[in-house]
N, CA, C, O and CB atoms as a CASP TS submission, in Angstrom:
PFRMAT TS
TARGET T0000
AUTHOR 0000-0000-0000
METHOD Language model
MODEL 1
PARENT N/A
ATOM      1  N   UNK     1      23.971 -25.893 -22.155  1.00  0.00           N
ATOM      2  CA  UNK     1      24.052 -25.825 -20.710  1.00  0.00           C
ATOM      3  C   UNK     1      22.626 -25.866 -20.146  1.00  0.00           C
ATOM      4  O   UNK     1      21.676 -25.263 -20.646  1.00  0.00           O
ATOM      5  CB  UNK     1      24.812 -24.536 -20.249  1.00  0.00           C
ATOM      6  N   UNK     2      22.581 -26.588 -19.127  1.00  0.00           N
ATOM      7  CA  UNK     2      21.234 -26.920 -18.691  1.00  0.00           C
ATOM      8  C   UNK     2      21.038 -25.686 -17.324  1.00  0.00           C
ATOM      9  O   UNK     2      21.809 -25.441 -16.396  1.00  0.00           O
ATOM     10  CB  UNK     2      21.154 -28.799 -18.175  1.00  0.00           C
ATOM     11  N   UNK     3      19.504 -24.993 -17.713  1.00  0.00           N
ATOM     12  CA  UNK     3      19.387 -24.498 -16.431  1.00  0.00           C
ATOM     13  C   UNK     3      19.352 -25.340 -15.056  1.00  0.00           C
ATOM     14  O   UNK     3      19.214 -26.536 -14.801  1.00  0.00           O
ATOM     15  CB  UNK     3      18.312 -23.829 -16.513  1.00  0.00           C
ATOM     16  N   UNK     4      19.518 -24.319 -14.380  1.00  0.00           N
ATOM     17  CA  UNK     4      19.616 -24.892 -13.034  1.00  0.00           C
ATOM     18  C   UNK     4      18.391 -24.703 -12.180  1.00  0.00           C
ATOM     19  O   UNK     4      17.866 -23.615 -12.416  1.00  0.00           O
ATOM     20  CB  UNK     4      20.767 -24.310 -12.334  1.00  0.00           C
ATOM     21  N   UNK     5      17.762 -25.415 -11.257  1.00  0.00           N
ATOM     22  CA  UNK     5      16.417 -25.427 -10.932  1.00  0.00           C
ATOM     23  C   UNK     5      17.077 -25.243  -9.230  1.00  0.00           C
ATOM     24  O   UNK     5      17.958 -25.839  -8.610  1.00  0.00           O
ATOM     25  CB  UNK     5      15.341 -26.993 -11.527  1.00  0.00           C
ATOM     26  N   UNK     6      16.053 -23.991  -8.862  1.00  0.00           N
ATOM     27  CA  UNK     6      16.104 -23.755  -7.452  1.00  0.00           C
ATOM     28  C   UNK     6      14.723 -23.542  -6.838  1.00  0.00           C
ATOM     29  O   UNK     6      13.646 -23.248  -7.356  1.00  0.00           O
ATOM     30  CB  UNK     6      16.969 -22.582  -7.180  1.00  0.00           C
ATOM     31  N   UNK     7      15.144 -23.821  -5.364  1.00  0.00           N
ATOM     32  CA  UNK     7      14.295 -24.331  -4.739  1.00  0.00           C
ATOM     33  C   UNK     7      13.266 -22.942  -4.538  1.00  0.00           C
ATOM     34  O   UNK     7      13.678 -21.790  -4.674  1.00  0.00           O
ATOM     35  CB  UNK     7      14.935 -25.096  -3.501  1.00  0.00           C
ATOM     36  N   UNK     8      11.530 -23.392  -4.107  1.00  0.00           N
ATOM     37  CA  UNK     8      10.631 -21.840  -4.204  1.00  0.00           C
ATOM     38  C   UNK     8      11.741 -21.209  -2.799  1.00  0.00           C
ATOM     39  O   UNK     8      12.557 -21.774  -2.070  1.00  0.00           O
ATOM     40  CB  UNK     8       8.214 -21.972  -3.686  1.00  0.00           C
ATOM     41  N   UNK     9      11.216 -19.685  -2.921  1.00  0.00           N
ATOM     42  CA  UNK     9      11.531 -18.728  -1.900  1.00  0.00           C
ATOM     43  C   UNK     9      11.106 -19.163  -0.508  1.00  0.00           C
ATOM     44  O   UNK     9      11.734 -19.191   0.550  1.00  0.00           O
ATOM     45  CB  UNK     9      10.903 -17.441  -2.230  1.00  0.00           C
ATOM     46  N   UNK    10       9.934 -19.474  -0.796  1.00  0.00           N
ATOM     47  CA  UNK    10       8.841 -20.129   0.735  1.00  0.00           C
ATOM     48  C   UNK    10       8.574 -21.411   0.539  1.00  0.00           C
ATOM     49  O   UNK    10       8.783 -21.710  -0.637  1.00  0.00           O
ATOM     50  CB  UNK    10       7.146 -19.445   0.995  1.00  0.00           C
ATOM     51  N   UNK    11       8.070 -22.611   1.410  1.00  0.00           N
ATOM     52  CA  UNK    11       7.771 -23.428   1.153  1.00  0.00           C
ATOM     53  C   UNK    11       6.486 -23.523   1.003  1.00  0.00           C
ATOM     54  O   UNK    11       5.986 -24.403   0.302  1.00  0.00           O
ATOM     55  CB  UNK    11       8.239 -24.007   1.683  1.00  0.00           C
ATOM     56  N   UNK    12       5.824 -22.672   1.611  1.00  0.00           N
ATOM     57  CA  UNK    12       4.280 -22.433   1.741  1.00  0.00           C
ATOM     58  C   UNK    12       3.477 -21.969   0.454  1.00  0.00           C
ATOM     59  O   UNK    12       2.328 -22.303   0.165  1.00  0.00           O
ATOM     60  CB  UNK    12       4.052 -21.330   2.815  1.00  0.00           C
ATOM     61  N   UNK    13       4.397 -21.054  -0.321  1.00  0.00           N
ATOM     62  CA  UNK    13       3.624 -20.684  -1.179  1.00  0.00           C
ATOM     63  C   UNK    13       4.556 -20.560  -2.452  1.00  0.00           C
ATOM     64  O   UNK    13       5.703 -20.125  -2.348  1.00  0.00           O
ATOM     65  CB  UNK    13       2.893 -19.501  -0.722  1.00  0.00           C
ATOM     66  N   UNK    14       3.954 -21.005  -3.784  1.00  0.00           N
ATOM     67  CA  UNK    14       5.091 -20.964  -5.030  1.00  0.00           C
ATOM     68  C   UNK    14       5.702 -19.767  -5.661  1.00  0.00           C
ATOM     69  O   UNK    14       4.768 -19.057  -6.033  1.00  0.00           O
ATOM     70  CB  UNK    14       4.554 -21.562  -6.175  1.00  0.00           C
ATOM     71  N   UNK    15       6.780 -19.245  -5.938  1.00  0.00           N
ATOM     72  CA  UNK    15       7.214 -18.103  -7.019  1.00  0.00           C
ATOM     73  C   UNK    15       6.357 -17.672  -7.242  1.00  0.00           C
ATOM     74  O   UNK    15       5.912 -16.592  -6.854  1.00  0.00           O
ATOM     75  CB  UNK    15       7.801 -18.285  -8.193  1.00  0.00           C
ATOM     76  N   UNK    16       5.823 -18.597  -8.082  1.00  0.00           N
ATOM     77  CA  UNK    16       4.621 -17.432  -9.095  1.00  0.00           C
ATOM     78  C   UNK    16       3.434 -16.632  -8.394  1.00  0.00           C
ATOM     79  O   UNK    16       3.127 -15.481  -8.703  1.00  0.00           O
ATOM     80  CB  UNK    16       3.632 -18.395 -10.295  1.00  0.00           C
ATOM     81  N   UNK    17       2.719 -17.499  -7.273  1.00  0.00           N
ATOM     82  CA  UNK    17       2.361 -16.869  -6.768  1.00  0.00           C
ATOM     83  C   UNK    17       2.742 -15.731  -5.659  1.00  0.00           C
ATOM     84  O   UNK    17       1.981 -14.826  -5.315  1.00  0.00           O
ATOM     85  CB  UNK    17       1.880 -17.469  -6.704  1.00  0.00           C
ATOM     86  N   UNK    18       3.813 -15.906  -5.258  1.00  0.00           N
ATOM     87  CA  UNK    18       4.257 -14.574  -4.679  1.00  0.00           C
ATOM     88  C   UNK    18       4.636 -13.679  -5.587  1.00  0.00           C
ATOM     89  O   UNK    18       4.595 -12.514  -5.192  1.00  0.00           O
ATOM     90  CB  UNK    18       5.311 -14.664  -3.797  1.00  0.00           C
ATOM     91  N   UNK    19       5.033 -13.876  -6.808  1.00  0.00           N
ATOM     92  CA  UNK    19       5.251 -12.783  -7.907  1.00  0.00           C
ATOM     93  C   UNK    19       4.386 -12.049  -8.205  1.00  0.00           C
ATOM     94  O   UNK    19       4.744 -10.920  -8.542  1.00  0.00           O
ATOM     95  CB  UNK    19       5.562 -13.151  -9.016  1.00  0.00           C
ATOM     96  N   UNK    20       2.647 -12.414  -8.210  1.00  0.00           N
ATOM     97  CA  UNK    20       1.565 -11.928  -7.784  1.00  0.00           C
ATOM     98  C   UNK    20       0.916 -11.361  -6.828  1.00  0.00           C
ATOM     99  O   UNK    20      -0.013 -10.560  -6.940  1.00  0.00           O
ATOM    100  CB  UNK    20       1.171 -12.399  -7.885  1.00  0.00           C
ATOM    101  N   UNK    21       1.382 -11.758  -5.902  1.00  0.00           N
ATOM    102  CA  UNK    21       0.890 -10.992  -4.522  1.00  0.00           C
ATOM    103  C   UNK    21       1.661 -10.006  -3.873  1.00  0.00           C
ATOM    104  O   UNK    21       1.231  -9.104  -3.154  1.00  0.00           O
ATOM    105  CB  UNK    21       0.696 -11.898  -3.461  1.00  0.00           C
ATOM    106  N   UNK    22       3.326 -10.342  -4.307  1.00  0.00           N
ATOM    107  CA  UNK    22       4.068  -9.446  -3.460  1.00  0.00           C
ATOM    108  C   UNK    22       4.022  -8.393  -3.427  1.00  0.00           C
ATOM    109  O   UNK    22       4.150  -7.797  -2.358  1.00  0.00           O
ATOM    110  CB  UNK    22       5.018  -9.468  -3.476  1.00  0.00           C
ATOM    111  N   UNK    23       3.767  -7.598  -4.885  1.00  0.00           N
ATOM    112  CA  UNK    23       3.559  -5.786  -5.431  1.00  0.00           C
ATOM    113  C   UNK    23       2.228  -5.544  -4.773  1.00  0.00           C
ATOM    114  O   UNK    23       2.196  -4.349  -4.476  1.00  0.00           O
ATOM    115  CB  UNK    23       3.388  -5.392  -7.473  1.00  0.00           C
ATOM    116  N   UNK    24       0.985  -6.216  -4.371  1.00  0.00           N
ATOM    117  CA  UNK    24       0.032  -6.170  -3.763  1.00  0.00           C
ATOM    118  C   UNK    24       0.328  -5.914  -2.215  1.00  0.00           C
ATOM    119  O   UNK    24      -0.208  -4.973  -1.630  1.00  0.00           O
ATOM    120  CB  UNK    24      -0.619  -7.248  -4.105  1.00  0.00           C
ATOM    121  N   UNK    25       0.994  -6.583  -1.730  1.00  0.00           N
ATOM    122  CA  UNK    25       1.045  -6.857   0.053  1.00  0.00           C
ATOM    123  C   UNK    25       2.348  -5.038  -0.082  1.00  0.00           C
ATOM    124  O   UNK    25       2.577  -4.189   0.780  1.00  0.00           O
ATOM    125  CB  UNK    25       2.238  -9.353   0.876  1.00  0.00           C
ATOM    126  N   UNK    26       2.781  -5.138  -1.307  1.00  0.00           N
ATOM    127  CA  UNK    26       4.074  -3.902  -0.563  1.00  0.00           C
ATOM    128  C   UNK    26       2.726  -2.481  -0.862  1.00  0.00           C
ATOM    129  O   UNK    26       2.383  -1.651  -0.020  1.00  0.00           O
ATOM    130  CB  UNK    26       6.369  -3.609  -2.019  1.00  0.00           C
ATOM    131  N   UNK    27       2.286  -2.581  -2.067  1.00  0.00           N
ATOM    132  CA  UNK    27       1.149  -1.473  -1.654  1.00  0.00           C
ATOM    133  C   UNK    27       0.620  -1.150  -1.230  1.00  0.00           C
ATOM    134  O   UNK    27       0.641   0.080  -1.269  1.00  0.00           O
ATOM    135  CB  UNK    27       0.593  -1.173  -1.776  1.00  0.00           C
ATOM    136  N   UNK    28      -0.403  -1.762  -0.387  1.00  0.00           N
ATOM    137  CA  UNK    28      -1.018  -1.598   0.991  1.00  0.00           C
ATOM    138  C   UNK    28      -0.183  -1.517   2.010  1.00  0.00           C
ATOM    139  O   UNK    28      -0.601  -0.638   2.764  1.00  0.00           O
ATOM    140  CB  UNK    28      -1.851  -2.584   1.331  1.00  0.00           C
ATOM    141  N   UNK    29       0.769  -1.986   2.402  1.00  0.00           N
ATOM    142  CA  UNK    29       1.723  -2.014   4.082  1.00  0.00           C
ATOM    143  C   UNK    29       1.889  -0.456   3.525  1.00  0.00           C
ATOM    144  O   UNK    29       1.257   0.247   4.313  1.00  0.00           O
ATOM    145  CB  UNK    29       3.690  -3.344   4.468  1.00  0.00           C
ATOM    146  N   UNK    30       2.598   0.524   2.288  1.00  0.00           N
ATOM    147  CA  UNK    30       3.228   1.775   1.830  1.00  0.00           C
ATOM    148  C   UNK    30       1.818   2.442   1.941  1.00  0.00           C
ATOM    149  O   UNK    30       1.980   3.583   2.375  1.00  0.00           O
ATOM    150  CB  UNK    30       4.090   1.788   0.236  1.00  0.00           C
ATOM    151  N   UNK    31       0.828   2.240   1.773  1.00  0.00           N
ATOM    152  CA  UNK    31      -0.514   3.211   2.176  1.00  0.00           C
ATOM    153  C   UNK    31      -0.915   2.961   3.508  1.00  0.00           C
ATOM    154  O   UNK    31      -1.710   3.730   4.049  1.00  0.00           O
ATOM    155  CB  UNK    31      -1.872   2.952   1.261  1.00  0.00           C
ATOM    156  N   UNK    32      -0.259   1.539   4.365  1.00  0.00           N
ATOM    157  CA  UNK    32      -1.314   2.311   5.308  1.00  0.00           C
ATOM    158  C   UNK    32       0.032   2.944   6.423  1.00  0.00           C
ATOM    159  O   UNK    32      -0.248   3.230   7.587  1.00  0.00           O
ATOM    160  CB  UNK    32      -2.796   0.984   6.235  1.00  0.00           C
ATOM    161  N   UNK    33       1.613   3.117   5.825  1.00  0.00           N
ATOM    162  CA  UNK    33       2.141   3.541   6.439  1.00  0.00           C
ATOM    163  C   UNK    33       1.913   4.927   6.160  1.00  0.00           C
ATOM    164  O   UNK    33       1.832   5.602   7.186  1.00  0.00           O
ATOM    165  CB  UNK    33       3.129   3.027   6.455  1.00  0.00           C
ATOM    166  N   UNK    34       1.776   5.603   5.013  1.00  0.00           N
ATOM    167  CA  UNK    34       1.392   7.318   5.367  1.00  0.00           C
ATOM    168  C   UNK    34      -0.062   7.629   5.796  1.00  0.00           C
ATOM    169  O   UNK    34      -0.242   8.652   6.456  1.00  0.00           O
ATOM    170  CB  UNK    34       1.596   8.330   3.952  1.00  0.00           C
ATOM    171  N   UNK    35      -1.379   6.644   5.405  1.00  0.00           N
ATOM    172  CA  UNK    35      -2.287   6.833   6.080  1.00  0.00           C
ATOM    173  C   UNK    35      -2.077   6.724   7.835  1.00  0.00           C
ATOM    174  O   UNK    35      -2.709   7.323   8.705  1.00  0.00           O
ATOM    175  CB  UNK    35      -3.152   5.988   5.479  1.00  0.00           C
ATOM    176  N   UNK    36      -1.312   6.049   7.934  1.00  0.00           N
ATOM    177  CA  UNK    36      -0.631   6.251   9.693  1.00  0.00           C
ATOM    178  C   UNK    36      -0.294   7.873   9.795  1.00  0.00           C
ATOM    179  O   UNK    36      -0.926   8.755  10.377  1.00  0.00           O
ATOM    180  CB  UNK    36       1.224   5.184  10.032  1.00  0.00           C
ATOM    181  N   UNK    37       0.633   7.931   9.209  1.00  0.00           N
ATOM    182  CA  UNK    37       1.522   9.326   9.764  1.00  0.00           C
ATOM    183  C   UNK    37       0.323  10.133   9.211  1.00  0.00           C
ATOM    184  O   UNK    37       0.049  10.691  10.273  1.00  0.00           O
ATOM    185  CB  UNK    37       3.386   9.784   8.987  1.00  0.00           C
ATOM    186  N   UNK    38      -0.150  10.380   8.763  1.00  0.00           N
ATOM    187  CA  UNK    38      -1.660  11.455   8.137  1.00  0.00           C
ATOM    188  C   UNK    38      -2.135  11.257   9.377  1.00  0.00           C
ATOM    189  O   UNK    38      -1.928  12.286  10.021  1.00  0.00           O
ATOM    190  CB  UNK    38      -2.966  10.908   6.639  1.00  0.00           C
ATOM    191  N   UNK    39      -2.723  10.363  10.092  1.00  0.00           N
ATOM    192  CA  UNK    39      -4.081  10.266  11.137  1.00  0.00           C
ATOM    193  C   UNK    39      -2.578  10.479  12.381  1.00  0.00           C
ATOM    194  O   UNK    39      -3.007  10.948  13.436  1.00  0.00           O
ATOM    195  CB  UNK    39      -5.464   8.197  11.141  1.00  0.00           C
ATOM    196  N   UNK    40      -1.753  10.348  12.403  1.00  0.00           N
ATOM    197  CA  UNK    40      -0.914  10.494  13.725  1.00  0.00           C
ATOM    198  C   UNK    40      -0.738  12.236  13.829  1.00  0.00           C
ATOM    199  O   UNK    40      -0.891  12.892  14.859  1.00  0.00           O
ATOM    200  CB  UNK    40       0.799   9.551  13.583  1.00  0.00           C
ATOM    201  N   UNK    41      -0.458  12.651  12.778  1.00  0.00           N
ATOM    202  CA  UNK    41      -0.392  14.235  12.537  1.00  0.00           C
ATOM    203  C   UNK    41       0.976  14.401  13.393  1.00  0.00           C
ATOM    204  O   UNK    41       0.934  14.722  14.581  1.00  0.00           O
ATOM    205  CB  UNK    41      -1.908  15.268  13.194  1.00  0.00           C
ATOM    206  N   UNK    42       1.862  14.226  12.891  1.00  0.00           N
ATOM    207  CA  UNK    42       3.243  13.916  13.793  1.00  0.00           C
ATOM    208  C   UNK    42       4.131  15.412  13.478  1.00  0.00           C
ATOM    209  O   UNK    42       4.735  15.663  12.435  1.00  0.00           O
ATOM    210  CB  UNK    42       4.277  12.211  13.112  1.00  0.00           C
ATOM    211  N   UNK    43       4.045  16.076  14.387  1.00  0.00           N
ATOM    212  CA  UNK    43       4.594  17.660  14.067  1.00  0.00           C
ATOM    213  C   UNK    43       6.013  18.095  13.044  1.00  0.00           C
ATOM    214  O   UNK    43       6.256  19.115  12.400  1.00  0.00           O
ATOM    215  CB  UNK    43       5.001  18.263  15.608  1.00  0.00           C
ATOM    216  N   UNK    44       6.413  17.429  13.147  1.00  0.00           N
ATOM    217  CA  UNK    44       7.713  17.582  12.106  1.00  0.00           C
ATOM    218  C   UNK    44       7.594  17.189  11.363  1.00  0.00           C
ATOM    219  O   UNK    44       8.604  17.238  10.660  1.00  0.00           O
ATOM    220  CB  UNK    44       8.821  17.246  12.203  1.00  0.00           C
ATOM    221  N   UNK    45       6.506  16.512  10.787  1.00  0.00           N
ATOM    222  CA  UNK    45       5.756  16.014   9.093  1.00  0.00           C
ATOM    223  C   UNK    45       5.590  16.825   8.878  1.00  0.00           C
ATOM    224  O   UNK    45       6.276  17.317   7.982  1.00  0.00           O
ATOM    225  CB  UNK    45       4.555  15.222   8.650  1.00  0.00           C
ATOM    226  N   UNK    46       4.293  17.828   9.674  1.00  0.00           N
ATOM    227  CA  UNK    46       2.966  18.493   9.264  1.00  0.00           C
ATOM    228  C   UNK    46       3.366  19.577   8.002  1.00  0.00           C
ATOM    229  O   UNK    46       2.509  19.987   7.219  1.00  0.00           O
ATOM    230  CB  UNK    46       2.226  19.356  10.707  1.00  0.00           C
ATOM    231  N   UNK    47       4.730  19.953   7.934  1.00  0.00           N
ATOM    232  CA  UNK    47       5.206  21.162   7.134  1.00  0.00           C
ATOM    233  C   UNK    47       5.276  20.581   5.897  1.00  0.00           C
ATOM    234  O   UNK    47       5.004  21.250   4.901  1.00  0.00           O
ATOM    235  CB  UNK    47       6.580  21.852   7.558  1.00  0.00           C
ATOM    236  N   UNK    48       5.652  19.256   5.801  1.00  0.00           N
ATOM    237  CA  UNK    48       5.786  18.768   4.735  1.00  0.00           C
ATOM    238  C   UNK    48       4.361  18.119   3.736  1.00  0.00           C
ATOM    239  O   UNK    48       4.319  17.724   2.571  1.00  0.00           O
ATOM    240  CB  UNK    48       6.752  17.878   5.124  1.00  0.00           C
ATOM    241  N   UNK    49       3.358  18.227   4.743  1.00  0.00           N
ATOM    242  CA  UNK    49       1.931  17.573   4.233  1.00  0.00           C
ATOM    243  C   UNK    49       1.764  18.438   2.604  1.00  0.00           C
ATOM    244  O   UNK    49       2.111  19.585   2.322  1.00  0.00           O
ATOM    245  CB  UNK    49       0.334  18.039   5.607  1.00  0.00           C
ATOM    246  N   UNK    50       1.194  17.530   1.850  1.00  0.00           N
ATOM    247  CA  UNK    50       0.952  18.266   0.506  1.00  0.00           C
ATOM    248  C   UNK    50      -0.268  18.749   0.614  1.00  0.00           C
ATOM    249  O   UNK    50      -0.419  19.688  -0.167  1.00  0.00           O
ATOM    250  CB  UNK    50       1.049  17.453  -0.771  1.00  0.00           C
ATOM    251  N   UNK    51      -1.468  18.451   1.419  1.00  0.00           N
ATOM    252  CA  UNK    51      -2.855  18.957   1.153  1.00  0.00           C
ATOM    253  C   UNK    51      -2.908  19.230   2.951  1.00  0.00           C
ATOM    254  O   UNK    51      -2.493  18.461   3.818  1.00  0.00           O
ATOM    255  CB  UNK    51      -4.186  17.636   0.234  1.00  0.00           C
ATOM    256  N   UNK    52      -3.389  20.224   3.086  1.00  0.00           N
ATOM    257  CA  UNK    52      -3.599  21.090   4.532  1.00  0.00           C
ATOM    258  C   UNK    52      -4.823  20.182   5.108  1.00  0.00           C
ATOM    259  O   UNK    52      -5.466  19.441   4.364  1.00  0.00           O
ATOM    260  CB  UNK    52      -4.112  23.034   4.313  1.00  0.00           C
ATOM    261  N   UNK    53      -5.056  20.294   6.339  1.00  0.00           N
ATOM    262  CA  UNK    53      -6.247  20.091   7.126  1.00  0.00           C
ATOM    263  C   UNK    53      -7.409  20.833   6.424  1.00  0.00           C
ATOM    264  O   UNK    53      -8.269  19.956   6.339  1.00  0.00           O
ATOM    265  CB  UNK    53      -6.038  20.595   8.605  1.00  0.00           C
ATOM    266  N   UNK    54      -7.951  22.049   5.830  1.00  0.00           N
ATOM    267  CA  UNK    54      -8.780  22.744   5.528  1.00  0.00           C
ATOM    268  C   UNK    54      -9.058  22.085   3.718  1.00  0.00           C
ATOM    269  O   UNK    54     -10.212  21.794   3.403  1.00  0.00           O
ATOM    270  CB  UNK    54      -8.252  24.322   5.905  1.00  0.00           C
ATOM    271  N   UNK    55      -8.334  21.977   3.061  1.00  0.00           N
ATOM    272  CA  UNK    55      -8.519  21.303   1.737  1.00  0.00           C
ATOM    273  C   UNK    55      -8.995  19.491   2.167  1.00  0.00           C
ATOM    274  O   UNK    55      -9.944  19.045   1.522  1.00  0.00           O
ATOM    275  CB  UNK    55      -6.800  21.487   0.743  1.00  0.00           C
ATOM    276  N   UNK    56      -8.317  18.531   3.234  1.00  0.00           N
ATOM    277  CA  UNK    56      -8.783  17.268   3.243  1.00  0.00           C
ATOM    278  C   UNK    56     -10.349  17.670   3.735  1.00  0.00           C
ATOM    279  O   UNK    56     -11.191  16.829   3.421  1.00  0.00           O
ATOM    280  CB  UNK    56      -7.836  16.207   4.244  1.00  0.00           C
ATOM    281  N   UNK    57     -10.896  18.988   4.550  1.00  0.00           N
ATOM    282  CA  UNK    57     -12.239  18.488   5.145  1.00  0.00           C
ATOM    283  C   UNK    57     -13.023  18.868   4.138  1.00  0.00           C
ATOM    284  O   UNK    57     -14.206  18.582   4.316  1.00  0.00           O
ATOM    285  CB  UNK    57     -12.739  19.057   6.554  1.00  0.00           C
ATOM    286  N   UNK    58     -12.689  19.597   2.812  1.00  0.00           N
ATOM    287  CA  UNK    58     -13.489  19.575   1.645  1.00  0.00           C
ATOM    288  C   UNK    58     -13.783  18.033   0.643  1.00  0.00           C
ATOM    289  O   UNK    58     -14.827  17.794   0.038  1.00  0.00           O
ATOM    290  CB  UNK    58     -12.750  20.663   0.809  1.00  0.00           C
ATOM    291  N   UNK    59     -12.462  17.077   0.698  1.00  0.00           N
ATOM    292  CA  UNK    59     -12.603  15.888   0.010  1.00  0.00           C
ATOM    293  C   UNK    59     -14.376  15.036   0.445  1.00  0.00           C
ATOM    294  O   UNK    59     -14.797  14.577   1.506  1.00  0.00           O
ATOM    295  CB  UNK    59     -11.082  14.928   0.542  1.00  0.00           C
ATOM    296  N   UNK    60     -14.770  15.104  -0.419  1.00  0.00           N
ATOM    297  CA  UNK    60     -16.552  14.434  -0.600  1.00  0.00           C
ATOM    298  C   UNK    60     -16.577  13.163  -0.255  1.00  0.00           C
ATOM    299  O   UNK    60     -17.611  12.754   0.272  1.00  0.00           O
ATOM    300  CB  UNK    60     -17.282  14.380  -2.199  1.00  0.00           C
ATOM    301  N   UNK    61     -15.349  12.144  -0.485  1.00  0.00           N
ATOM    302  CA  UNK    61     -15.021  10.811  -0.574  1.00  0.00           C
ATOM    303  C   UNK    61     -14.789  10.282   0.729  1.00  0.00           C
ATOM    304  O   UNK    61     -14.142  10.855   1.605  1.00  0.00           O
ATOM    305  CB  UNK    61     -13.922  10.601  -1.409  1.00  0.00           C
ATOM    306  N   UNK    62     -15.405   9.036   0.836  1.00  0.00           N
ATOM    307  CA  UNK    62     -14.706   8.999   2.160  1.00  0.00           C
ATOM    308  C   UNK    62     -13.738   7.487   2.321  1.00  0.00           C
ATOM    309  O   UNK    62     -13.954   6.773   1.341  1.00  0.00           O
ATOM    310  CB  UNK    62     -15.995   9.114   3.420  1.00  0.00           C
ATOM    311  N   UNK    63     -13.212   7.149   2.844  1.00  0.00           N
ATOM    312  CA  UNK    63     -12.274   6.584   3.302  1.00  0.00           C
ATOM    313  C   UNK    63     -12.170   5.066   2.374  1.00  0.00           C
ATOM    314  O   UNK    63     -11.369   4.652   1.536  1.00  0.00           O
ATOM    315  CB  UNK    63     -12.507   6.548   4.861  1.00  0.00           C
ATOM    316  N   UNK    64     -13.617   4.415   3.103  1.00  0.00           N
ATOM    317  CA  UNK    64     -14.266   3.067   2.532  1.00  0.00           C
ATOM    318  C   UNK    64     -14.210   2.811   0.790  1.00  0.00           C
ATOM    319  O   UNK    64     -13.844   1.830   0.142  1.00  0.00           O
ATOM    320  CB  UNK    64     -15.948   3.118   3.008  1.00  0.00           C
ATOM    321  N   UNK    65     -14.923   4.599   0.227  1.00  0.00           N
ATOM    322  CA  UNK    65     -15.081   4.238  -1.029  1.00  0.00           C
ATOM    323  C   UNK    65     -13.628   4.601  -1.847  1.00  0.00           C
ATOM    324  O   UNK    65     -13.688   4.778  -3.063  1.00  0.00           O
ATOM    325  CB  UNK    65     -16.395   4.975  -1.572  1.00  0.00           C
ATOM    326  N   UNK    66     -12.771   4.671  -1.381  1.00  0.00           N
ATOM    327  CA  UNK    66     -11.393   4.679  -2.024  1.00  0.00           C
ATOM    328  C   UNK    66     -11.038   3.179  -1.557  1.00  0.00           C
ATOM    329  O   UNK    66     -10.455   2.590  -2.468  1.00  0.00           O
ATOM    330  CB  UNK    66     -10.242   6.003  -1.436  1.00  0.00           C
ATOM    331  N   UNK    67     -11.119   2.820  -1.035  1.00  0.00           N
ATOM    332  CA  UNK    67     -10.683   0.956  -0.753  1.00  0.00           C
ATOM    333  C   UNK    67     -11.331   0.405  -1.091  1.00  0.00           C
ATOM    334  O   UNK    67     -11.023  -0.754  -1.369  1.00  0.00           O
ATOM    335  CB  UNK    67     -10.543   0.216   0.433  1.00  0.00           C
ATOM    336  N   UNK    68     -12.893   0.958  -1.324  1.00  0.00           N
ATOM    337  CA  UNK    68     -13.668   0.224  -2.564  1.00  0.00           C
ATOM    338  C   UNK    68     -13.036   0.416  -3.966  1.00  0.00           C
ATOM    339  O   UNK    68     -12.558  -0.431  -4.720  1.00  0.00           O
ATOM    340  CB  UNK    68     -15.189   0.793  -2.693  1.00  0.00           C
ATOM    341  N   UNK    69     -13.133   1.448  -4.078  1.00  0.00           N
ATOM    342  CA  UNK    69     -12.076   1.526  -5.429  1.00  0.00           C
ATOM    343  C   UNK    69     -10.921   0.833  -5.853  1.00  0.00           C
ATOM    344  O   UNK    69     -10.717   0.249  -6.918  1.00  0.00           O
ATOM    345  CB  UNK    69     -11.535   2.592  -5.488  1.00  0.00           C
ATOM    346  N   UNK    70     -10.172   0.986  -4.836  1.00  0.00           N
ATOM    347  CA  UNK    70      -8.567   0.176  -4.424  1.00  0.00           C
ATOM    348  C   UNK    70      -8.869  -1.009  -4.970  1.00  0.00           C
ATOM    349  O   UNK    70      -8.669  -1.153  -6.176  1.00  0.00           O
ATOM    350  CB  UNK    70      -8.033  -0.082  -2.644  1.00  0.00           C
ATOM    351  N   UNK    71      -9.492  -2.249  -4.070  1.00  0.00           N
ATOM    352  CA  UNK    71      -9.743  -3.876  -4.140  1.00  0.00           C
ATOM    353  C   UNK    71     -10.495  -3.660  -5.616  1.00  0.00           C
ATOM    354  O   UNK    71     -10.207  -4.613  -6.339  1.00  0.00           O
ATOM    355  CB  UNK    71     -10.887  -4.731  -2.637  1.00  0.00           C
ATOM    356  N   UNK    72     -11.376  -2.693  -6.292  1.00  0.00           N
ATOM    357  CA  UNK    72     -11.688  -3.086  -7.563  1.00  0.00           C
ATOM    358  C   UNK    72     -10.781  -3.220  -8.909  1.00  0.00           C
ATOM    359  O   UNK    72     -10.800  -4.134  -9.733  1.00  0.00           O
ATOM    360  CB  UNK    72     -12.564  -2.322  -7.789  1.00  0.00           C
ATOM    361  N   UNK    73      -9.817  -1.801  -8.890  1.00  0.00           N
ATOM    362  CA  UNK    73      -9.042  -2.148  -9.575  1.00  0.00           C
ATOM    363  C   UNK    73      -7.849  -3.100  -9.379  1.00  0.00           C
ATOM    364  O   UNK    73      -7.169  -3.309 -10.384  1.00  0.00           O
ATOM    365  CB  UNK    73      -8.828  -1.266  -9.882  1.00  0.00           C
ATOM    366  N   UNK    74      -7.599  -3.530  -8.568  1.00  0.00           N
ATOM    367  CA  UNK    74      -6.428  -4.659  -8.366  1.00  0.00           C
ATOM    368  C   UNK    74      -7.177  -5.886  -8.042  1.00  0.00           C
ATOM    369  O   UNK    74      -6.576  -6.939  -7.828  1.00  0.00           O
ATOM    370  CB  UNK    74      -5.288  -4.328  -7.097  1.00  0.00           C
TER
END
């Protein structure tokens, strides 16, 4: 039985390469949706935050060099 050949997902861009990029584009949109709700400080989160306001103003790191980090390893 012969496979069957279907057409790419997009016309713009091939399978394979969206098979590559897609786990990329969903990781970033999923970070910068809680980096949203973090900087929105949205009151019916706040109980649920895992690290308090007083523990983030100890973090040494700042913002840039974690997205430096980020784009290096991926």
């Amino acid at each position: 039985m012969a496979p069957t050949v279907q057409a790419p997902l997009f016309s713009f861009i091939s399978d394979q390469s969206l098979a590559l990029l897609l786990p990329v584009i969903v990781y970033w949109v999923y970070s910068l949706f809680f980096h949203w709700i973090s900087v929105k400080e949205i009151p019916w989160l706040e109980q649920y935050r895992i690290h308090d306001k007083e523990e983030e103003t100890r973090n040494r790191v700042s913002l840039s060099d974690v997205i430096k980090a980020v784009i290096f390893q991926q």
